[in-house]
C-alpha positions as CSV (number, residue, x, y, z in Angstrom):
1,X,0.0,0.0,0.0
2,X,1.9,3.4,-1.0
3,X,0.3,6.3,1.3
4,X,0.9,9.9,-0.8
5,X,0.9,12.9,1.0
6,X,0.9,16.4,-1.1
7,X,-1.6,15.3,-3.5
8,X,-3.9,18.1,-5.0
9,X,-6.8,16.5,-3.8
10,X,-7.8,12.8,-1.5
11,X,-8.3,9.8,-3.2
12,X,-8.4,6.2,-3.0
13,X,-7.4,4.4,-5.9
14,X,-5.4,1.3,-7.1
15,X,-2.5,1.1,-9.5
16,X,-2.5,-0.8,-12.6
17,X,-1.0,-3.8,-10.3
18,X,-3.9,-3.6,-8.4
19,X,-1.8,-2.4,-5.2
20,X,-4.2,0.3,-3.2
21,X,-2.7,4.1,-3.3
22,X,-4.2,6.8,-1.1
23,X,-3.4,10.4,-2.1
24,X,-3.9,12.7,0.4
25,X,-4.0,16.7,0.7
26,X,-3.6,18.8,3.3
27,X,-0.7,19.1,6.6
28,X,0.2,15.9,8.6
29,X,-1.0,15.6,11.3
30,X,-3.3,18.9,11.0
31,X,-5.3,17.7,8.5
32,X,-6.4,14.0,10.2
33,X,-9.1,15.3,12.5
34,X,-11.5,13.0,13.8
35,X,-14.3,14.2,11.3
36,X,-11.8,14.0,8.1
37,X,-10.1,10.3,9.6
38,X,-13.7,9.0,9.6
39,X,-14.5,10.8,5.7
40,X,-11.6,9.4,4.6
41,X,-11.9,5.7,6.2
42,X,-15.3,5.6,4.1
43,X,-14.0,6.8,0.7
44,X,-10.9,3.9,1.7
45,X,-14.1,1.5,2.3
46,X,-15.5,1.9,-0.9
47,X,-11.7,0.5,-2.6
48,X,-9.9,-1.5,0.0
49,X,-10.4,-5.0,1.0
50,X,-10.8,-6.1,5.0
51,X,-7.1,-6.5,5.6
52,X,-6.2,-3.5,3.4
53,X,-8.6,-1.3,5.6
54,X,-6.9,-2.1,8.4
55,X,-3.6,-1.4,6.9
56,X,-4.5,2.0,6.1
57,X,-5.9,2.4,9.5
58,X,-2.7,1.4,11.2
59,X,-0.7,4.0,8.6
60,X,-3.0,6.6,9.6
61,X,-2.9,6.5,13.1
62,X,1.2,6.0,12.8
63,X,1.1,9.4,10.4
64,X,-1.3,11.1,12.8
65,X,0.6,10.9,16.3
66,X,3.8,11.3,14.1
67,X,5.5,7.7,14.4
68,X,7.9,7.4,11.6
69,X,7.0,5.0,8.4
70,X,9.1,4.2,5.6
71,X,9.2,7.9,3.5
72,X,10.6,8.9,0.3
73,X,9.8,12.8,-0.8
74,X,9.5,13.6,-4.3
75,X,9.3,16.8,-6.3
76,X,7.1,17.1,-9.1
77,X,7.1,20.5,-10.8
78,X,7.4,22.3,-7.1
79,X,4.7,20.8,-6.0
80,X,6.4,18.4,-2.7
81,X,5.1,14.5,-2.0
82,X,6.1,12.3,0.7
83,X,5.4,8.5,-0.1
84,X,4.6,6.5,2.5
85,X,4.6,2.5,1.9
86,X,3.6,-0.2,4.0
């Protein structure tokens, strides 16, 4: 599962392998409030499987109270993404 922070706008989507991608705007950790963690965990529902959910819940909760996951930053254009993968 890669886990895209910088994105223009949220989305859940899978790659042409089929692995799940989440693309997520806004700050870290500023941006996963309670209300948005629960709108995003419903538009991840709608893509990932069972054990995938609860992937993404784990990665979100590690992002949220700023535990460190494996992170690559890319520059595209001036516009700044940091890849998370799981």
């Amino acid at each position: 599962m890669l886990v895209v922070h910088g994105a223009f706008a949220t989305a859940v989507v899978r790659d042409r392998t089929g692995e799940p991608v989440v693309l997520l705007s806004g700050e870290l950790p500023e941006a996963l409030t309670p209300a948005s963690l629960d709108d995003l965990m419903n538009l991840a529902a709608a893509v990932l499987d069972t054990q995938e959910l609860e992937l993404f819940r784990k990665c979100l909760a590690a992002l949220r109270y700023g535990e460190k996951l494996q992170e690559r930053r890319i520059e595209v254009n001036g516009a700044v993404l940091m890849v998370y993968r799981e």
